[in-house]
Structure formats: C-alpha cells, structure tokens
N, C-alpha and C positions, 0 to 999 in steps of 0.2 A: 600451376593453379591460376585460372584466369577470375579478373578482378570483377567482383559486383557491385553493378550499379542500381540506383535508384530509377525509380519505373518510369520511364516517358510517354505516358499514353495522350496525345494531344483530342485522342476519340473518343476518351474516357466521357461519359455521360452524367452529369452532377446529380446525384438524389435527392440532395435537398438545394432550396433554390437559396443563393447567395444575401447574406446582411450588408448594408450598407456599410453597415459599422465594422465589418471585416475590413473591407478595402484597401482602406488604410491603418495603421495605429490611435489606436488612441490618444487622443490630445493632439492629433494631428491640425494643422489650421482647416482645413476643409470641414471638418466636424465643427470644428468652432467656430469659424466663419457663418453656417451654415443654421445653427443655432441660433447666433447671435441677430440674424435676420429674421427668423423665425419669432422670436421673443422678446427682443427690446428692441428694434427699428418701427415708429411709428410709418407706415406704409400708408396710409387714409390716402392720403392726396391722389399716390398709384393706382391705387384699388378702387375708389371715387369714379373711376374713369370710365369703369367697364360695368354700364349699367344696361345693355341692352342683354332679354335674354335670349333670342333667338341665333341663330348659330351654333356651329359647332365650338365644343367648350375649348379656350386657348390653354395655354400651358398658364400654370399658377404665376402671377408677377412675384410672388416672394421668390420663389424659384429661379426666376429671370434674373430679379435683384442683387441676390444671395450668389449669380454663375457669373454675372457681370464685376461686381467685386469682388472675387474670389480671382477671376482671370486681372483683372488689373493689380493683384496683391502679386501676381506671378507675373507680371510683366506681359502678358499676351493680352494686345489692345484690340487689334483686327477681326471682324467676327467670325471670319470664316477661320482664321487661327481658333477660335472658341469653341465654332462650331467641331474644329476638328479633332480639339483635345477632348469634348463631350463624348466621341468616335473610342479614341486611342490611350486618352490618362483616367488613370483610375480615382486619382483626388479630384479632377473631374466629375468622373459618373458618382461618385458621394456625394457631393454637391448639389446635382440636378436628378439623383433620385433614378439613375440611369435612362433618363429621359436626353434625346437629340434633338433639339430644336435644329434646325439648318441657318445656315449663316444669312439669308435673308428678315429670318425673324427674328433674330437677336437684333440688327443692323435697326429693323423696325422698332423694335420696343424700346431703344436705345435713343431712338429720334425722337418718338413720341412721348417718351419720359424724361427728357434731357433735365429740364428744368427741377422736374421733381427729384432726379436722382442726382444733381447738384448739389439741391438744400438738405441733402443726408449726411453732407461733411459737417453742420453745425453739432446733428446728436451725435455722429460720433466722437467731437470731441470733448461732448461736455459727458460720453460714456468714458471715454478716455480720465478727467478731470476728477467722474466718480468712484476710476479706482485707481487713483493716487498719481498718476500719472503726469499730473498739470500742477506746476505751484505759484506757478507767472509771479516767481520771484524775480527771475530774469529772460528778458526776452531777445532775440536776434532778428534782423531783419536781412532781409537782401533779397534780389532781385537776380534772373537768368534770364538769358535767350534762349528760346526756343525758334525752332525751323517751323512757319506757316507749311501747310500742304500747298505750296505753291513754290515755284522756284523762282528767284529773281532775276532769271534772264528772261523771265515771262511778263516784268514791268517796261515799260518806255515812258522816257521823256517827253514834257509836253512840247518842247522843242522839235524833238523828235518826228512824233503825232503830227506835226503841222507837216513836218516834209514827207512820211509816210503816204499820211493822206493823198496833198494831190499827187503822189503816184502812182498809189492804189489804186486812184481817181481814176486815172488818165489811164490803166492797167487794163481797169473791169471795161470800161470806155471802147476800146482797142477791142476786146475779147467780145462781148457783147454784139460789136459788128460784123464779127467774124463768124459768130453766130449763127446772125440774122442772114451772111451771105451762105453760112451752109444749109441752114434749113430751106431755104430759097433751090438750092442743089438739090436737097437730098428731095422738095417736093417735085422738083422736074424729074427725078431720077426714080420715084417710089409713087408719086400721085400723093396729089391733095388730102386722098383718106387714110393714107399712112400715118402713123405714129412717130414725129420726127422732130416734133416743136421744140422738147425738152430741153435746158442749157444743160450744158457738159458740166459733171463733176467741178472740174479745174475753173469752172466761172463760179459756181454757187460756192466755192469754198474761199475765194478772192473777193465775194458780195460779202460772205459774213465776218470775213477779216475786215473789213472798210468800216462795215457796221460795228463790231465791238470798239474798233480803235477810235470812231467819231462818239460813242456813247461815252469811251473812256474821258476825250477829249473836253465833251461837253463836261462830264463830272468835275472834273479840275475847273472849268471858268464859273462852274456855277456854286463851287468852294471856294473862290475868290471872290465872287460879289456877295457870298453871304457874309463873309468876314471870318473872324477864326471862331472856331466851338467853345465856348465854357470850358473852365480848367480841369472839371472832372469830366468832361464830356468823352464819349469812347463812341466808333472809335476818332480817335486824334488826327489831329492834320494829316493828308499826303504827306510822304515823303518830300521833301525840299519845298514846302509850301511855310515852313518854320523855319528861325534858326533860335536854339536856346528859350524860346516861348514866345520868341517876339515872330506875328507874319513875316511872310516873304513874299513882295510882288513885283511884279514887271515892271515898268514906266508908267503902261495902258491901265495899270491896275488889276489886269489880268496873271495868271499863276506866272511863275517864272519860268526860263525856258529848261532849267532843271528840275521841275516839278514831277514826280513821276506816280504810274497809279499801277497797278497790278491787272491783267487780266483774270488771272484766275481764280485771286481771293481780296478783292480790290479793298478788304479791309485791314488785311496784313499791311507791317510796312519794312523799307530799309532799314536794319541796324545793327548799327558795329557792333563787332564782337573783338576778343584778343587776339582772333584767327582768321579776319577778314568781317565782309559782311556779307549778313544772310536777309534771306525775306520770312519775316516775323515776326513774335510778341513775346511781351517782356513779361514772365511769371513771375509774382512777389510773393516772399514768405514771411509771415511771423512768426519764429516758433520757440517754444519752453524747453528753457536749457534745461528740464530735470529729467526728462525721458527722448528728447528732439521732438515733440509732437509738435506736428503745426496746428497754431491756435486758429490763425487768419491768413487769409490766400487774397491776390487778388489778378487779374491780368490785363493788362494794357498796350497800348502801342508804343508806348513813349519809350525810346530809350531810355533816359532819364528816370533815375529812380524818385526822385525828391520831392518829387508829387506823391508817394507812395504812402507815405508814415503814417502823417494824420488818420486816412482810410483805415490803414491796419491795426492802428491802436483802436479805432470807433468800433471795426467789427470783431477784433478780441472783447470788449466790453461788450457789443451788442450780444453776443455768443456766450460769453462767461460771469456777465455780469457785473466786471468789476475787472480794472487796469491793474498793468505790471508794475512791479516798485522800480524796476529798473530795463532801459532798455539799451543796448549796442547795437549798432550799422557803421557800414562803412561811410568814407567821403562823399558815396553819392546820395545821402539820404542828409549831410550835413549842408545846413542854410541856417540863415538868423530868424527867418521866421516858424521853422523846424525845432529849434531850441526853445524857441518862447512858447509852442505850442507843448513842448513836455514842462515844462514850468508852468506854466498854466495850469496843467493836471498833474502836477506834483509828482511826476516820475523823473529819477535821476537817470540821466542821459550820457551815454559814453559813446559819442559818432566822433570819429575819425574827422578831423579839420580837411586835411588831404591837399593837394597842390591847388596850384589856382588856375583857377579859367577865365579871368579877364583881368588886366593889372600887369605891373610887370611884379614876377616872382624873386623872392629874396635868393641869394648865391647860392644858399641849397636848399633851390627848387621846390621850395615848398612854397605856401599863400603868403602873401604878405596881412597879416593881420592887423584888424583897426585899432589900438588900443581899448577897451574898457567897453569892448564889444561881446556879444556872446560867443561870438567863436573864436576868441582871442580867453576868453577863460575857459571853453570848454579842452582847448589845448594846452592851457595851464595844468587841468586837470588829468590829464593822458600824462604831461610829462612827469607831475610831481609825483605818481602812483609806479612810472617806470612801468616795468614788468608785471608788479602786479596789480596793474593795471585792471579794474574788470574788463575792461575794452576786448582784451585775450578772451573772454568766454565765447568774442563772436565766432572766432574760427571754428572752435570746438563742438556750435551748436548748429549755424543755419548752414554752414557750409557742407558738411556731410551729411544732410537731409538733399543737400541738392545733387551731392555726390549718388546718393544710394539712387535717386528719381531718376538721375539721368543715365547712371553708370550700369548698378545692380539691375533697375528694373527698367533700361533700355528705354525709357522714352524724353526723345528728343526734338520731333517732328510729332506735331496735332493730324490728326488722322482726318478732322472735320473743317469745313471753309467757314467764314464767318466768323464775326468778332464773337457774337453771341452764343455759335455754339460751341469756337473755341473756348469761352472763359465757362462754360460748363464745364468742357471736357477737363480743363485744367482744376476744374473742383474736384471733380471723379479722380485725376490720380492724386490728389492730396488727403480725398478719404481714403484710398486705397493704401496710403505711407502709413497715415494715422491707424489706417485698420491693423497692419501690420506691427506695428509698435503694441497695441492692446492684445491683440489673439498672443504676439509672444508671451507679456505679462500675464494671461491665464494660465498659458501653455507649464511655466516655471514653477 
C-alpha cells in the first residue's frame, strides 16, 4: 500500500486574498514593530517634508520608517538587502504592507531623513522608560570601534603627499607630452577634422590622483595653521596631527610628516584596536543595567574614551530628565576631572583606575596613584568592595549590548562616509538594539 501525501499544488489559485496578519504569528516583532510606528512615533518632522501636491503619490514615510527599523532590528543595513527581503521574507511584506519599494528609494529616503530618523532613538527610549524598562539605577558606559567605509590603506602620510606629489608631478608632466606628441601624429595621420585631441584614460586618471592627493595635502597645512579644534569639536584632529590631546607639528609649524588624512572618508580616522588598527570611529554607549537599554549614544573620532562621559551623562538627563545614581566604566573613561565631574552631580562612580600612561608604574603595573587624589580613593573603593564590587555590573551590562550590535546583528563597518552621516547612522542602530529590547518586552 503506497504512502499519502499532502497536496503540492504550487498552481493552486488563492480565493480569498491573503491578511497581513497571517504572515507571520502573532506577537511576532514585525506586527509590533509596525504598530508601534503607526501609533506612538511622533513622525511631524518626516512628514513636514512632503508638502508639495503634485506628483505622483510616494510610498507612505511611516511605511519607510517602520521597513527601515524593522531591517536594522534584523541586522540587514544595505538597501538593496531591504529592498530584497521586501521580494523574498514574509515579516517583511507584514511590514511594508506587501509593498516593494526598490533599493534606490529606500537608500533615498534614508539620506533625506537621516537626521530625523536619528532623533527617534530619544522616543524610543523614554517608550522604553514608559514600560518599565529604564530605572537608571545603574548605568555602564563604554566605547567600540567601528570600521569607517573606507579602508586605511586608502590614507597617506603628509610625508608621504610631499614625495608622491612631485612624482605624480613629474608623471602627468611626462604623460601630457606624450600626448601632445601623439595627437600631433594622429593629426597628420587622420587630418585636422578628426576627432583625436582627447587625453588618454591613463592621463585623466593620474590628473585626479595628483588633484585629490594635493587637496588632501592642503587640508592637513590648513589644520595646522588653524590650530587644534575645541575639545568637543567632531570631527577631531587627523590622525597623527595629536598625540594624547596635546597638537603635533613639524619645526615649520606645519602638520607632521606622520600626519595622515584619508581619501575616501577624510573624516574617519586611525585607531587602535586589540587586533590591530583600523580606519574609523569610536561609538559610545550609556546603558541601564535593568533591561541593557541604551539611554545615550554618541560617536566620535577619538580613540580615547575620556572625553566621553560628561556628554553621555548630559544626554541621558537631556533624554530622560533626570541622571543615574550610579555609574561604571572602564580605565578609559577614568581621569580626575571625570570624577569631580560625577561628584559634582552627585552620582556614585565606580571607573576602573587602570594602569598608567605617563609616570613610571608601580612593580605591578598598575598607576602609581597620588595620595589624597580622586583616583587614589576611587581605587580605594574597588578594592575595599573586592568582588562585590558594583564595578562587576559593567561587564554584565554595556559589554554585551556591544556584543549583540556587533556579533548578533552584524554591524561592524558604517555603510555611510562622513562624520555626520556616520553619527546618524550610529543612532539608527542603537534605536534598532533599544527597539529590540521593547517589541520583546511586549512580545512576553
């Protein structure tokens, strides 16, 4: 007796036309997601935008809003990845209403809203806050590198820049007359009403190498005579144009001959990592050890965390109204004027002292501390607490928020050039972690 199966008809023709709300399950994040954009995202600012009525009508912005962090809650940053999953997944087409935008209009709406679709990680977190999520009893900080879209063997030396040039010089120089002797040929050989004056590929492509490398060149002297930026200023010095926050110049005054600038994203910069260095920028996080949510984000070029805190304590209170009782970082967020600044605001501080960077260090390598200094008692207080130390809550809170951003949902490298529209895109996935954390808590 042979076995029955269930009916495969891929021809079969549907009667009745399909629910969104089929799609997927119930309580799934795409419905919630999707919802949640629908009904509590103030959108004014988005929708502000599109005041002309002629044309044909675009796809709704909530729609766009609602497909754009839903794909960053899943790790798919690329649009035409977006555009494809709109094609091929079905939490997807829930989403965007079985609507295909193509990967050039997402990429569009995305540029033209950066800004506004930045300032949506503030409501989501205080939507986060509203259902119980946030208790900024204790806060974590820290800081990651991230890969600029740009790779660092695409920066050079101003050292460099000087000998490139005049060889470039002397290259195009060379090439240019060689030129001018075949077009001279090719008019004896074609006649004067020939078509033959054009420079060759191989010269016009060695003109705009010379040209960006002298543009690059100029940037660096004219970042020397202005002197260094303001200490929150972004983005931050070239690479090797600092060392430690103090400038770095040549004899002449001009940059040094290690000074380097990027071609491709001349606002990215050098910075070490545990694994080498990359060309890139440093994301910082503040976030609530009760759920990992992050309160405050920010992004910068500095390696250096330490400049960091102040900032992210101001926009947790600017955001939530009101500072943490307690916060932990690591050593690089620890300095004496980082300590008086949590005393100051009456929050109890647990940063790691950490080894020292200038000084010679005591036999086990740690800082030598000044007596009756703040970070001679904030190590007081690490050691007297031992293990149960609050210090321990750091690892437990900021570090696997950076784990799940970088590991779980794949993003390591900014998709966008520019300081500006990197430190959007870097709000975009920290609403996206935050959205994530909230749609589960409904979801339970």
């Amino acid at each position: 007796m042979s076995k029955t199966f269930r009916a495969w008809d891929v021809d079969q023709v549907w009667l009745l036309p399909p629910s969104l709300h089929d799609f997927v399950p119930a309580g799934h994040p795409a419905h919630l997601l999707r919802e949640l954009v629908r009904h509590e995202l103030d959108l004014s600012a988005i929708l502000a935008t599109y005041d002309e009525a002629r044309g044909q009508p675009p796809y709704h912005p909530a729609m766009m809003v609602a497909l754009l962090l839903y794909a960053f809650t899943q790790g798919v940053y690329a649009s035409r990845r977006i555009a494809r999953a709109c094609e091929e997944r079905l939490d997807f087409m829930a989403v965007s209403g079985m609507q295909r935008p193509d990967f050039r209009t997402i990429s569009d709406f995305r540029q033209r809203h950066l800004a506004a679709l930045a300032a949506l990680f503030a409501q989501v977190v205080r939507l986060c806050r509203a259902a119980g999520l946030v208790k900024l009893g204790h806060v974590a900080l820290d800081g990651t590198k991230l890969k600029a879209n740009a790779s660092r063997h695409k920066a050079m030396s101003y050292g460099r820049m000087a000998q490139a040039e005049a060889a470039l010089a002397r290259e195009v120089e060379d090439w240019l007359a060689r030129a001018e002797r075949e077009d001279r040929a090719d008019d004896a050989r074609h006649g004067q009403d020939r078509r033959g004056d054009e420079l060759p590929d191989w010269v016009a492509d060695r003109q705009a190498r010379l040209e960006r490398l002298r543009a690059a060149k100029a940037a660096l002297e004219a970042e020397a005579r202005a002197g260094p930026p303001p200490p929150d200023g972004e983005p931050g010095p070239s690479s090797g144009m600092s060392d430690h926050g103090r400038p770095r110049r040549a004899r002449d005054g001009g940059p040094p001959q290690r000074a380097q600038r990027n071609f491709t994203d001349p606002d990215s910069r050098i910075l070490k990592t545990r694994d080498g260095f990359i060309q890139g920028y440093n994301g910082q996080l503040a976030v609530d050890a009760a759920q990992q949510v992050i309160v405050a984000q920010r992004l910068t070029t500095h390696g250096a965390d330490q400049a960091g805190l102040v900032p992210l304590l101001e926009a947790t209170q600017a955001t939530l109204g009101r500072k943490p009782r307690e916060v932990s970082a690591d050593a690089g967020f620890c300095r004496e004027d980082n300590l008086a600044a949590l005393a100051v605001r009456g929050i109890r501080g647990y940063l790691a002292p950490g080894r020292a960077v200038h000084g010679a260090p005591d036999p086990s390598g740690r800082r030598r501390l000044k007596p009756g200094s703040r970070l001679a008692a904030m190590a007081d207080r690490l050691k007297r607490a031992g293990r149960r130390s609050r210090y321990r809550l750091r690892k437990q809170t900021v570090e696997p928020v950076i784990g799940q951003i970088k590991q779980a949902r794949g993003f390591r490298q900014f998709l966008l050039r520019g300081f500006a529209k990197a430190e959007a895109e870097w709000a975009l996935i920290c609403t996206a972690h935050n959205l994530t954390k909230l749609l589960a808590a409904r979801a339970a």
